[in-house]
Structure formats: C-alpha cells, structure tokens
C-alpha positions as CSV (number, residue, x, y, z in Angstrom):
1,X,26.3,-19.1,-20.2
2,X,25.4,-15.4,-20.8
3,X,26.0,-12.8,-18.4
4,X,22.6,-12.2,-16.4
5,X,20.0,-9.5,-17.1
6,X,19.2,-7.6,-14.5
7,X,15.4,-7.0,-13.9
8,X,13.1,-5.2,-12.0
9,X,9.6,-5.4,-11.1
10,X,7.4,-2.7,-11.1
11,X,4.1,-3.6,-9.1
12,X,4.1,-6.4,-7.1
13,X,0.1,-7.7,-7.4
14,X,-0.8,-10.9,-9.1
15,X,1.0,-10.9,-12.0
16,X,3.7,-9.1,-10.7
17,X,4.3,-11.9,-8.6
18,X,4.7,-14.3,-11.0
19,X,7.1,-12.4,-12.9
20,X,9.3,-11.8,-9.9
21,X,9.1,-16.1,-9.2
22,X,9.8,-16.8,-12.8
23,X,12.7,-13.9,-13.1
24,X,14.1,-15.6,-10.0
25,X,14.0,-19.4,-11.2
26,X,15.5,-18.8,-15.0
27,X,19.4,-18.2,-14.8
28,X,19.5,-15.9,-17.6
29,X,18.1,-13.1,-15.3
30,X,18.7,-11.9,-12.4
31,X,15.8,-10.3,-9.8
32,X,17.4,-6.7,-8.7
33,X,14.7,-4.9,-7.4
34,X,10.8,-4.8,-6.9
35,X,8.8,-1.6,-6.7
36,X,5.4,-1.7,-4.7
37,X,3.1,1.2,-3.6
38,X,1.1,-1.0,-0.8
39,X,2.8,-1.4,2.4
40,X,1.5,-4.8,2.9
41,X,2.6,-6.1,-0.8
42,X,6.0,-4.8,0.1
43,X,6.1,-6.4,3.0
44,X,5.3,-9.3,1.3
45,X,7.9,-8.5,-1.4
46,X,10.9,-8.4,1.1
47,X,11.1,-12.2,1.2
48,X,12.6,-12.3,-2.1
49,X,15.5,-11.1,-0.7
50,X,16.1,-7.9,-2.9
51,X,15.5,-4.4,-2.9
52,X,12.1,-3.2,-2.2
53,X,11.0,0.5,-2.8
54,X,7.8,2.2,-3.1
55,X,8.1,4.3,-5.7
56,X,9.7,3.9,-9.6
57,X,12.4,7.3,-8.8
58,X,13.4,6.1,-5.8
59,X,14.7,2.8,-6.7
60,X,16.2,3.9,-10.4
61,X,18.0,6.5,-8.1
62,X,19.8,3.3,-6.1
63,X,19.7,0.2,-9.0
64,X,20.3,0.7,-12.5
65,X,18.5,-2.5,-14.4
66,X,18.8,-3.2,-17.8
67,X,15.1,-4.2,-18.0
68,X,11.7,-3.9,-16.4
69,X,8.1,-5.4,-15.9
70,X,5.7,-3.1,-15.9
71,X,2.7,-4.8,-13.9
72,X,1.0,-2.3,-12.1
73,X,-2.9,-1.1,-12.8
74,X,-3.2,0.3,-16.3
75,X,-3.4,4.0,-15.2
76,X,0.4,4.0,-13.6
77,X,1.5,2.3,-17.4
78,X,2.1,5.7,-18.8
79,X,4.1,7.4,-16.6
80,X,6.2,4.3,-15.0
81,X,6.9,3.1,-18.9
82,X,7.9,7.3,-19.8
83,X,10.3,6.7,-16.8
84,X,12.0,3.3,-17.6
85,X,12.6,4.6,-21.2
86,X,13.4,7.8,-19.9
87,X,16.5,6.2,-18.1
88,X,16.9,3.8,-20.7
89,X,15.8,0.9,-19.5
90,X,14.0,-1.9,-21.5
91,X,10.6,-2.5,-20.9
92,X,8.2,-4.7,-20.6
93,X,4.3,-3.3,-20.0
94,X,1.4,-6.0,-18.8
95,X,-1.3,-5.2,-21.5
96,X,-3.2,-3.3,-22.4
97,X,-0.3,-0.9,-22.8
98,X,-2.2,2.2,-21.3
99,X,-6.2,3.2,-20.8
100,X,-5.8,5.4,-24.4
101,X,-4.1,4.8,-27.4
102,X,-3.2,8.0,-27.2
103,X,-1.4,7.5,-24.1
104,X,-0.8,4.6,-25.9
105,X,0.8,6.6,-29.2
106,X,2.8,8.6,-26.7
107,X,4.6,5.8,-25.1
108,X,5.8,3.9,-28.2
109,X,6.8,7.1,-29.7
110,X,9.0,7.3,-26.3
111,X,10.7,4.5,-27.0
112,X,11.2,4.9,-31.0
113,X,12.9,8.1,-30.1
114,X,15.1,6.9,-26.9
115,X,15.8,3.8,-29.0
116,X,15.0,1.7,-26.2
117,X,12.8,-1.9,-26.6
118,X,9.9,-1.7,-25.6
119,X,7.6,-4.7,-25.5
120,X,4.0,-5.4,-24.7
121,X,2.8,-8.6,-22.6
122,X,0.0,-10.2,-24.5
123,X,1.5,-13.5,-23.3
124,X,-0.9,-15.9,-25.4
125,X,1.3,-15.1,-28.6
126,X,4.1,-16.8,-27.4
127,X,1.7,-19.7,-26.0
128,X,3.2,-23.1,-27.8
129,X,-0.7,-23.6,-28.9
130,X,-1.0,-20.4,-30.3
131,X,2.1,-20.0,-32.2
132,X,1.5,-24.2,-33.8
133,X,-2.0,-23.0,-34.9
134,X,0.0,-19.7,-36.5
135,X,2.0,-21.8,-38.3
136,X,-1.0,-23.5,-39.2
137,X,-2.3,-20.9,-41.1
138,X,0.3,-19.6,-42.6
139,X,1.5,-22.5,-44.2
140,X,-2.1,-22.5,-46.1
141,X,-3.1,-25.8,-44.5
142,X,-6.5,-24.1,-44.0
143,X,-6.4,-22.8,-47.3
144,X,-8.0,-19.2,-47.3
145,X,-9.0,-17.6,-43.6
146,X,-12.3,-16.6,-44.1
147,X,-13.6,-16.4,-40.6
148,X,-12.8,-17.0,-36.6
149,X,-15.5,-17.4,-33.7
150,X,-14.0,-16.1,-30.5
151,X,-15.7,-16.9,-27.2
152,X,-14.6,-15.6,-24.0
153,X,-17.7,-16.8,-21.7
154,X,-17.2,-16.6,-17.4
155,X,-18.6,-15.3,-14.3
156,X,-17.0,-13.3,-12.2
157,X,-17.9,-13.2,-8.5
158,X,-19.7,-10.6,-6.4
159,X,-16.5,-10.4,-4.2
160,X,-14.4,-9.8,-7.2
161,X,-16.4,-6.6,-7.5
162,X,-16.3,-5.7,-4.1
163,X,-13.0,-5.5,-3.0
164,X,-11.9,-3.4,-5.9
165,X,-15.2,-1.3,-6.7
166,X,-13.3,0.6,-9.5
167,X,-14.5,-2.6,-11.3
168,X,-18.0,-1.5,-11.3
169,X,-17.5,1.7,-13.1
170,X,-17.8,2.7,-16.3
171,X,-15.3,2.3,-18.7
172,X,-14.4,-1.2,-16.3
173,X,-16.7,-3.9,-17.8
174,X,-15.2,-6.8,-19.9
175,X,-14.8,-4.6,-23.1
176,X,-12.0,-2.8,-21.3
177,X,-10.6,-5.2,-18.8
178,X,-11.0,-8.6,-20.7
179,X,-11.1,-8.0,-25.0
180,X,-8.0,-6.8,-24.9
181,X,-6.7,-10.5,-24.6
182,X,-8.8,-12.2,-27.6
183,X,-8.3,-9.0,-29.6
184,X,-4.4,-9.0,-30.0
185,X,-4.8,-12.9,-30.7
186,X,-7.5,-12.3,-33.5
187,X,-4.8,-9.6,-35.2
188,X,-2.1,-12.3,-34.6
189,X,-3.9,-14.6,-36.7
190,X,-5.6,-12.2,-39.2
191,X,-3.6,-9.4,-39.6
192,X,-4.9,-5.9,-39.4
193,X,-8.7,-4.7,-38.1
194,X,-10.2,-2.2,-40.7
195,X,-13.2,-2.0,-39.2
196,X,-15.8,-2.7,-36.1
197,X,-19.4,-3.2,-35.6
198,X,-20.8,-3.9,-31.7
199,X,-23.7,-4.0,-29.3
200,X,-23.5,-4.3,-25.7
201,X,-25.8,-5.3,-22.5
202,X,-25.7,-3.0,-19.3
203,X,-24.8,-4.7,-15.8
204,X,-27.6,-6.7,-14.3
205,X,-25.9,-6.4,-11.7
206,X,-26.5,-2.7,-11.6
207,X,-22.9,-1.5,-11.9
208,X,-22.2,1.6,-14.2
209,X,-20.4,-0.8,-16.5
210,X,-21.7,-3.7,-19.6
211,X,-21.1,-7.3,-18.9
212,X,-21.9,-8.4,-22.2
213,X,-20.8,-7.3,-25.8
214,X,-20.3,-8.8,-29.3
215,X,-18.8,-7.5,-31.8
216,X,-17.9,-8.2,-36.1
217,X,-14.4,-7.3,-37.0
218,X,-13.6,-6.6,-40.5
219,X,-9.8,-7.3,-41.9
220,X,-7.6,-6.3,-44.1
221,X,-7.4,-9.1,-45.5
222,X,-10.7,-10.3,-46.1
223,X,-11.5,-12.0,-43.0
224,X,-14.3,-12.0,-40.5
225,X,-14.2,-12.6,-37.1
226,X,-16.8,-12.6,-34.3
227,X,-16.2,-12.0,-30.9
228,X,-18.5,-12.6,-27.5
229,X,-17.7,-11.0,-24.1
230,X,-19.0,-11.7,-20.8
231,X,-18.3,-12.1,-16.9
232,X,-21.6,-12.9,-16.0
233,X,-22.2,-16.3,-17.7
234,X,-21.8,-19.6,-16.4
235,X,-19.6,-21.4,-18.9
236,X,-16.5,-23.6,-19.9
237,X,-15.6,-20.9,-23.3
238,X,-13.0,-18.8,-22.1
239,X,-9.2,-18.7,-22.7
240,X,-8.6,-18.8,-19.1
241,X,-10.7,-22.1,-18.8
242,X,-9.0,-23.8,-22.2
243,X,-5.4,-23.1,-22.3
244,X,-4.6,-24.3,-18.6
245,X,-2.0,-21.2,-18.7
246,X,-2.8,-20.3,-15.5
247,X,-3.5,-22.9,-12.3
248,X,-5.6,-20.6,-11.1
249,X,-8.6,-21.3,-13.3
250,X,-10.8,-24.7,-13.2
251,X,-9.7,-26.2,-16.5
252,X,-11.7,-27.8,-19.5
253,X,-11.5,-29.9,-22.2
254,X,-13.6,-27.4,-24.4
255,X,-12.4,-25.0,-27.2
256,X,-13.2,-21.5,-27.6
257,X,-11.8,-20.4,-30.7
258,X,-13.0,-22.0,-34.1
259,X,-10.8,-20.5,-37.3
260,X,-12.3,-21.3,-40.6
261,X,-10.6,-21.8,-44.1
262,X,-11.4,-22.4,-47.9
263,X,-9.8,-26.1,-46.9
264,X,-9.9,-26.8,-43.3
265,X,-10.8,-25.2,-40.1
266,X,-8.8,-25.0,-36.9
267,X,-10.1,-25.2,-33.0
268,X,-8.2,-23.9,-30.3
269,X,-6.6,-24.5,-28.0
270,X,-6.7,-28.4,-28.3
271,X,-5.7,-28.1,-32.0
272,X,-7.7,-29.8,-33.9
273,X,-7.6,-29.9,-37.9
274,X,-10.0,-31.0,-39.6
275,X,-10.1,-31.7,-43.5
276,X,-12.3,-33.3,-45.7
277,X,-10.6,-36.4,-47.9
278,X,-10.3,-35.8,-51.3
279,X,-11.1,-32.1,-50.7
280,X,-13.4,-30.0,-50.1
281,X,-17.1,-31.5,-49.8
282,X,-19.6,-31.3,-47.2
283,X,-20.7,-35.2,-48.2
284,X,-17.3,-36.3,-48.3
285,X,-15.7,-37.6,-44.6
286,X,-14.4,-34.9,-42.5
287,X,-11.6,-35.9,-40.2
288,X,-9.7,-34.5,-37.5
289,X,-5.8,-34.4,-36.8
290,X,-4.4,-33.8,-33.2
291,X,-1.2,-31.4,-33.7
292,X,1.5,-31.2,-30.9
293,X,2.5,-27.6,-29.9
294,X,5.1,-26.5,-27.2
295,X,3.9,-26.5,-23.4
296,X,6.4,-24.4,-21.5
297,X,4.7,-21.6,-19.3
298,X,4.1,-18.5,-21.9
299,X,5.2,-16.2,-19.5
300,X,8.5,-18.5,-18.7
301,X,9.0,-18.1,-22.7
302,X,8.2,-14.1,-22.6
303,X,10.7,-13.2,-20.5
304,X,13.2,-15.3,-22.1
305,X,12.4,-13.5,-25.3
306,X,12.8,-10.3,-23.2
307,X,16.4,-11.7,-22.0
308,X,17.4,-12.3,-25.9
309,X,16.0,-8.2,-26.8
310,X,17.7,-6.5,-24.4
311,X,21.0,-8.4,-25.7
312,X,20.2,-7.9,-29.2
313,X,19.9,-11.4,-30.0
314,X,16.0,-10.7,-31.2
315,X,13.5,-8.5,-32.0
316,X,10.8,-7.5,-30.1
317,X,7.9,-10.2,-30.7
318,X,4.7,-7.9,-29.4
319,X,6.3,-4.3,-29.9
320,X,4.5,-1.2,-28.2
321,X,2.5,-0.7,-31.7
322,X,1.7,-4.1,-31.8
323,X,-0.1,-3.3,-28.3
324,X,-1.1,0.0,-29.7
325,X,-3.1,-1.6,-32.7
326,X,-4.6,-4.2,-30.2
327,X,-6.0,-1.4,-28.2
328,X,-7.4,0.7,-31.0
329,X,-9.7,-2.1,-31.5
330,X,-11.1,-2.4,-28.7
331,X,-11.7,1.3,-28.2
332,X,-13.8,0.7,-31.6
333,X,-15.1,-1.9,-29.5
334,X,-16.6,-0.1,-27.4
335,X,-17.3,3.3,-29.3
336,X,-19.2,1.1,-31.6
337,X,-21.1,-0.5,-28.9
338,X,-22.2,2.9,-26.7
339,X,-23.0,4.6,-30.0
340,X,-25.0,2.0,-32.7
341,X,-22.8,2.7,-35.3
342,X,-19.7,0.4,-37.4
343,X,-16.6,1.9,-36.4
344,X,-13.5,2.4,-38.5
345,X,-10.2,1.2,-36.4
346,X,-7.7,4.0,-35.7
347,X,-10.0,6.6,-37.1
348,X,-12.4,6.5,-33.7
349,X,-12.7,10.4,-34.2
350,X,-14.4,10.4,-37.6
351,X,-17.6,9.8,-38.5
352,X,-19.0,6.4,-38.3
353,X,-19.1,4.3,-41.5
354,X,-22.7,3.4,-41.4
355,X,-25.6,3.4,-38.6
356,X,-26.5,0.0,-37.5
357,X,-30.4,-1.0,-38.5
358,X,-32.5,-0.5,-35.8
C-alpha cells in the first residue's frame, strides 16, 4: 500500500463536504485539515476529528499538505488557489476555476511556473458513462461527429434564491452558475470551440439575472452542438436528473444528450447506440445497443486520480487550461447573448464575427 496523501479541504459547504467524507473513507489519503470561514460550518467541521481553521494562512502556517480541494464560492478561487501553489501544494479547484478567465489565465500560469499540478473539478469527465461514450467516439463507432443536442432543463426553487440573494444578480443566472458543467463535456467530446452564437430570456422572476439561454457552438473540428439552459422549467433533461451522480436529485430514466454521427448516434447517459443494419439508411432498421460503463462515484474516482498526480504516477486529466478553455466558452456564452452578435472563443475582446438577423 502507498504511503497516504495528505489533504486539505478548503471550504467546507456542500461539496466541500463530500470531499472531506470521501477523503476520509479511501485509504490512499489522509484528511489533515479543513478550512471554513462560517462559524457554524466549522463547528460542524470539528466532528471530523481534524484540524479546523478559518482562514487558508492560518492553517498552511500549522499543516503542511501535499494537496488541496478548493471548494469554496468562485470569487475566493483565485486567491486560495495563488496561495496553495504559492506554498506548493497541489491543487484541486471546484469549477469553474475562477469568475474570469483572466483570473483564470493567471492561475494556471501560477502553477506552470511553480511547477505544481494543478487540476480542475469538472467531475462528469471521469463519470464511467461519460468516459464509455468517449471511447465511443473515438473509436469511429459513430463514424464522423457532426452534431450534439445538450439539454440542461430544471427549476430551481424560490427559497434557493432567497437564502443566497447573490443568486439573483447579474452575472448569477444559469449561463454562469450552471453551463459551465455541459460546456467542459461538449469540449470533451468535440474538441476545441471556435466560435459562439446565443440569445437569452431575462428572469420572470424579476431578478437582475436570465433564466433561459441557448446557444450554437462551432468546432474545430467540424462539429455542431446546441445547447439549452434553464432553472425555471419543469422537466426531467438535466444532467443532475440523468446521471444519478448525486442522491440529491430525483432521478429519471430520460437522456439529455443526443450525439450524432455519419454512422450512428449516441444518447447519454443511458448509452444507447443506435445503428442502422447494413449501413447507413433511413428505410433500413435502426437498432439500439445497451453499452456497460463504470459506476463508481466520479468524485470517488477524481480524487483518486488526484492521489496518483501528486505521486507522479499520472497526469493531470482536467488541467487548469482545460478549465480555462471551458470557461472562455461560456463567457462567449454570454457576451454573445447580452450583445446579438456570434462570438469568436478566446478572442471575447474583438469584434464580433457577424450580427445575428434581427
């Protein structure tokens, strides 16, 4: 057995939580210390038996891990993750990986230059579902990805809203809080965004935010993908609702991604291919086959992952430009959404490409 990795939360909210239980349960690691700003989390936190300290300084000044999860809001990322690398500890940020990519740009360049791993939670990539239907693709089963419907369909509650009323501002709507998710899977699967083209629906609720957006993302590589956002529909399309990831969420038997090829097309996450026989023919029979995929907890598998980069045994699966790239899309997201224009990723600063027909 390997010697343990010490690790240390940072943020001890929802997710934080489940990192600390998970940290605790696997052998490989070792839970050293938690950091929380809320008294009442903390208080909370002490019955995990370690460590607990309110701010990032004050525990690195007493515990010296060799890694750390990152899972407070977005706006601490920059700072906390400057801090970590800054002592050289390994990291691991919640996504999105900051607010900006250029906070964003100025993290990973951090770590490039410290030479420490750094590594971005979009969890779903190392979901046993996602990474069957990757193979999928790759191994040309589908033939030629030509295009991918992404749905991402739920309503949030008003008491979601009002005990965090940040969540009504601009800039807090599902664009920002929510795309990130499907974005980073639709580059997984696609390869790189060169450009973006949305429109967007204020709050009928009356916040200062959208709660509806849809958007056409151009590849690289020749794809097209479409993408729908909401928090105020009532429906069974959603990640959350289709992977069964997380207990938390009422699950369905439904899909919400359908990925199209010159020779099959995929749905996910039950992973179904279908094929015509013979070939390809809408009047020939079109069946489906049922694939098996891997159904350990993604975020079990992440920081296992996590265990193997800080001991050089792998490279970094979702690197800090990997969450960099995820989150220039969706800033063309929603640049291309505010202003009616096709946006051209990782160029948001330049002129538009073209203006959208009125």
């Amino acid at each position: 057995m390997p010697q343990t990795i010490a690790i240390a939360v940072v943020g001890y909210g929802l997710i934080g939580r489940r990192h600390a239980a998970i940290i605790q349960q696997l052998p490989e690691l070792e839970l050293c210390a938690v950091v929380e700003a809320s008294p009442e989390a903390r208080q909370d936190a002490a019955a995990l038996g370690v460590p607990v300290y309110e701010d990032l300084e004050a525990m690195l000044a007493e515990v010296t891990p060799q890694g750390a999860v990152v899972a407070t809001p977005t706006p601490g990322h920059p700072a906390q993750c400057l801090t970590l690398i800054g002592a050289g500890v390994s990291t691991l940020v919640e996504k999105p990986i900051a607010v900006t990519s250029i906070e964003a740009a100025n993290i990973t360049a951090a770590a490039r230059q410290a030479d420490v791993p750094l590594l971005v939670g979009h969890h779903r990539r190392y979901n046993g579902m996602v990474r069957a239907a990757k193979q999928v693709i790759d191994s040309g089963a589908i033939g030629e990805l030509r295009a991918v419907q992404s749905t991402c369909w739920f309503y949030k509650p008003d008491y979601y809203f009002d005990v965090a009323p940040w969540r009504t501002k601009h800039g807090a709507g599902p664009i920002s809080v929510n795309l990130v998710h499907d974005v980073d899977l639709l580059r997984y699967f696609c390869g790189e965004v060169e450009s973006v083209q949305a429109v967007s629906a204020p709050s009928r609720r009356g916040f200062e935010n959208e709660d509806l957006a849809m958007a056409i993302l151009r590849f690289a590589g020749g794809a097209i993908a479409t993408i729908s956002v909401s928090d105020s529909i009532v429906a069974p399309w959603s990640w959350e609702m289709t992977s069964r990831e997380n207990p938390a969420y009422p699950a369905t038997q439904e899909s919400c991604y359908l990925i199209g090829g010159s020779q099959g097309g995929l749905s996910l996450p039950d992973l179904r291919l279908w094929q015509h026989e013979g070939g390809p023919d809408w009047w020939s029979p079109i069946n489906a086959q049922s694939l098996t995929a891997d159904t350990q907890d993604p975020l079990v598998t992440q920081l296992q992952h996590f265990a193997k980069v800080i001991r050089g045994e792998e490279e970094p699966l979702v690197t800090g430009l990997e969450g960099l790239r995820s989150l220039e899309v969706v800033e063309a997201v929603a640049q291309s959404a505010e202003q009616g224009v096709e946006v051209s990723v990782g160029n948001q600063n330049s002129a538009p490409i073209r203006q959208v027909s009125a």
